[in-house]
C-alpha positions in Angstrom: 214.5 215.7 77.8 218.0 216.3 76.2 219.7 214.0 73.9 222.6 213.5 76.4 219.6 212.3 79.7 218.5 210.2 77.2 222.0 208.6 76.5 222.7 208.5 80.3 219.6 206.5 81.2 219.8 203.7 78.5 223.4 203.4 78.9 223.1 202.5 82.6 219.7 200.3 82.6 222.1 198.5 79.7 224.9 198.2 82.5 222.4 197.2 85.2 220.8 194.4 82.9 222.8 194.0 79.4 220.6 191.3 78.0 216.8 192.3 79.0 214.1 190.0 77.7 210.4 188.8 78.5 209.6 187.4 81.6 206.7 185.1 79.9 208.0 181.6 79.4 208.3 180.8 76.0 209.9 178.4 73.4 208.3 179.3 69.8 207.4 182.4 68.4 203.6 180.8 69.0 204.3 180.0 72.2 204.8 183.4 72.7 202.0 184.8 70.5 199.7 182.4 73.0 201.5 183.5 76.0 201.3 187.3 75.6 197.5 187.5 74.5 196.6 185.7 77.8 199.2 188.0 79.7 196.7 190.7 79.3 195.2 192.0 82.1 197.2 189.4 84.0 200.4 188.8 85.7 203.2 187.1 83.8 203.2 184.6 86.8 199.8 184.2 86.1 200.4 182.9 82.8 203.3 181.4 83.3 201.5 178.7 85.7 198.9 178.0 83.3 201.0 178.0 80.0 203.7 175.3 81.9 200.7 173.0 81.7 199.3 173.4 78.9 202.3 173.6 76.5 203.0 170.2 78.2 199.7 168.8 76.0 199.2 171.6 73.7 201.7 174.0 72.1 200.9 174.1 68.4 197.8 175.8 66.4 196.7 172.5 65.3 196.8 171.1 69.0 195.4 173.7 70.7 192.4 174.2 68.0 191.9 170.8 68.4 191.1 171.5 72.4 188.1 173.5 71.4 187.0 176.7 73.7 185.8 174.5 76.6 189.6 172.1 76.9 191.6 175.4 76.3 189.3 177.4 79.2 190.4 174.5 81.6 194.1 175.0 81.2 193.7 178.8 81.4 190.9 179.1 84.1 193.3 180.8 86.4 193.6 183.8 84.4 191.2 187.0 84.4 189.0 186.8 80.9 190.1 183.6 80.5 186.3 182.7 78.8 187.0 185.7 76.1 190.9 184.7 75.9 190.1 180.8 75.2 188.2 182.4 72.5 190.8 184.2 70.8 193.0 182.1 71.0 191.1 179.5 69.6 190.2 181.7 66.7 193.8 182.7 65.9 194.9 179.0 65.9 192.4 178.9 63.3 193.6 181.7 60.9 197.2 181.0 61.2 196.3 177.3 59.8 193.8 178.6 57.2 196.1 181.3 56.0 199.7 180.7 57.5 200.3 177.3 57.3 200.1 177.0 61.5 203.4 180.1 61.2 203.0 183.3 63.3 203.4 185.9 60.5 206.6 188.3 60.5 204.6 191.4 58.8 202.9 193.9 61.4 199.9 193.9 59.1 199.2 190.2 59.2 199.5 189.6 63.3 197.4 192.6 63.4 194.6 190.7 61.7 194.9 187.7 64.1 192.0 188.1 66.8 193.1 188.9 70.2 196.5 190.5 68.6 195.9 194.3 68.7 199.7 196.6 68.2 201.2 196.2 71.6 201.0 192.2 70.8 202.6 192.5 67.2 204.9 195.1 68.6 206.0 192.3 71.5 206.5 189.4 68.9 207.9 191.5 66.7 210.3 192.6 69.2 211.2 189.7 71.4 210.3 186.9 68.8 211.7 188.2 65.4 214.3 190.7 66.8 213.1 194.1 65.3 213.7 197.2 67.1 209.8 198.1 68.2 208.8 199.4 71.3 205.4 197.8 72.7 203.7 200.6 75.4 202.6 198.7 78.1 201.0 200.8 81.3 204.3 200.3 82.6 206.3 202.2 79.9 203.7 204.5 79.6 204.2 205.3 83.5 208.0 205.5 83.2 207.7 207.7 80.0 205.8 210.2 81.1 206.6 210.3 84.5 210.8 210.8 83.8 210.1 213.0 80.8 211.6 210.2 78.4 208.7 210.2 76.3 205.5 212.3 77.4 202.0 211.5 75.9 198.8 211.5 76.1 198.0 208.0 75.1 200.4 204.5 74.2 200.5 205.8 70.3 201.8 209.0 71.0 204.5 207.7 73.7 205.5 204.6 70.9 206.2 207.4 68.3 208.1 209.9 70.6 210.7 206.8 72.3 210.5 205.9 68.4 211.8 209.1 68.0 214.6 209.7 71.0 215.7 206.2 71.8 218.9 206.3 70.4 219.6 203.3 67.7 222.3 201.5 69.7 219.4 201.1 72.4 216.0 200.5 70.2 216.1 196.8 70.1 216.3 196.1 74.0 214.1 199.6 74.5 210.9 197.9 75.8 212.3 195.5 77.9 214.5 198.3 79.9 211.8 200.8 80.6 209.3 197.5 81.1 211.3 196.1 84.2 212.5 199.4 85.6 208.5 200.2 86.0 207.8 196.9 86.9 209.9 196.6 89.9 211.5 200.5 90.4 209.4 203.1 89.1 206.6 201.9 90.6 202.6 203.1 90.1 202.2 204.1 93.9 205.6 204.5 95.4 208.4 204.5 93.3 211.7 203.6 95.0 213.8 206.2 93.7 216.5 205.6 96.1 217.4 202.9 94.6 216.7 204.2 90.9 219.7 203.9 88.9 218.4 207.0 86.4 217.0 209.3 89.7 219.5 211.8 88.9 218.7 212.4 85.3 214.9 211.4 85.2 212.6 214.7 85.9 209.9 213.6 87.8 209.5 216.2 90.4 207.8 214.3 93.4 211.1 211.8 93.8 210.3 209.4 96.6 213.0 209.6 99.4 214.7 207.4 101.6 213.4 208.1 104.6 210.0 208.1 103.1 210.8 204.7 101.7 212.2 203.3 104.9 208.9 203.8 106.6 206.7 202.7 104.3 209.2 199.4 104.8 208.8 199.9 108.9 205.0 200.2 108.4 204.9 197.0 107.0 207.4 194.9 109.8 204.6 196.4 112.1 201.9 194.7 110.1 203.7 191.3 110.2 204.6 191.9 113.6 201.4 192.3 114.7 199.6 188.9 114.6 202.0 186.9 115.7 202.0 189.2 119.2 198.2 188.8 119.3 198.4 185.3 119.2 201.1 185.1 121.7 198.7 187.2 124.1 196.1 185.0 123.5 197.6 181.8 124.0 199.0 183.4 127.2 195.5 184.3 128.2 194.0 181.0 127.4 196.6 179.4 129.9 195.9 181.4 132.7 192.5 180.7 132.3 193.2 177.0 132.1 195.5 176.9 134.9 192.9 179.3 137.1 190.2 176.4 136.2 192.1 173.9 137.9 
């Protein structure tokens, strides 16, 4: 993709949303550390319901250690892996008291070695909590990436280091969040809903969904909806004739 696409796209997800940022709840920098290793594999609604409860009791490395495995599994029960997250966690309270002082770490290096933080984690805090311009490939970005010609690759490593590489400075900071949302709620895994795309005119994926194709998969699902409450209707009407035939 040419320099001036790539201008043209981050120049009007910027217009359509000037100040992206997580949708995780957070007020700390370990709030945030907490929040995203529970996020994975889960929704951020997900982990937004559980972490409103239990940064109500808990929201510090010395009070959550203090919960133990078991008292953190309870708060987080609603999340997939929640047994192997609690874990974690647990364990990376641990390391930022032994060898932190209870701070989440500002080097890539050192949140690396926290358990549970792998580099799409260090990349997000380093982003969204410290303001440094990385870009943390989620299967989202790596979807919009590819799929636009953005940033093509094989694996997250290879797309990081090419939108390293053609994300204009201006734009790197608020990179991730951009391409994040617009995969999360426009460019879509199944059917993307290019029509409303703000980018469809520069991006280069070839199999663009189109209105009409998008407007029945809309009409497909009124049917659906549409459908049990007529049953029901036909039923009731069928139990009162038999009612009414009884007497």
């Amino acid at each position: 993709m040419n320099r001036k696409k790539v201008l043209v796209i981050f120049s009007r997800l910027r217009d359509a949303n000037p100040n992206p940022t997580t949708e995780l709840e957070y007020t700390t920098p370990f709030e945030l550390l907490v929040a995203v290793i529970l996020s994975a594999q889960a929704t951020d609604k997900s982990v937004n319901l559980a972490t409103r409860v239990l940064f109500k009791h808990a929201n510090t490395p010395q009070a959550i250690s203090k919960l133990g495995v078991a008292g953190l599994s309870r708060y987080i029960k609603t999340i997939g892996l929640y047994n192997a997250k609690a874990k974690n966690v647990i364990a990376m309270c641990e390391l930022l008291l032994a060898k932190h002082d209870g701070e989440v770490p500002r080097l890539r290096e050192e949140l690396e070695e926290l358990p549970g933080v792998g580099r799409k984690t260090a990349n997000v805090i380093l982003n969204t909590a410290f303001g440094e311009a990385t870009i943390a490939v989620d299967t989202h970005i790596f979807r919009v990436a590819n799929r636009t010609g953005l940033a093509p690759g094989t694996n997250v490593r290879q797309v990081e280091d090419e939108l390293a590489k053609v994300v204009p400075e201006e734009f790197l900071k608020n990179a991730h969040h951009w391409l994040l949302l617009h995969g999360r709620y426009v460019c879509v895994a199944r059917k993307p809903k290019c029509p409303e795309c703000v980018i469809r005119d520069v991006c280069e994926y070839t199999a663009k969904t189109k209105a009409e194709e998008q407007e029945l998969g809309r009409n497909a699902k009124r049917a659906k909806m549409l459908v049990a409450p007529e049953q029901d209707g036909t039923q009731r009407a069928q139990k009162a004739t038999k009612s009414t035939k009884e007497k």
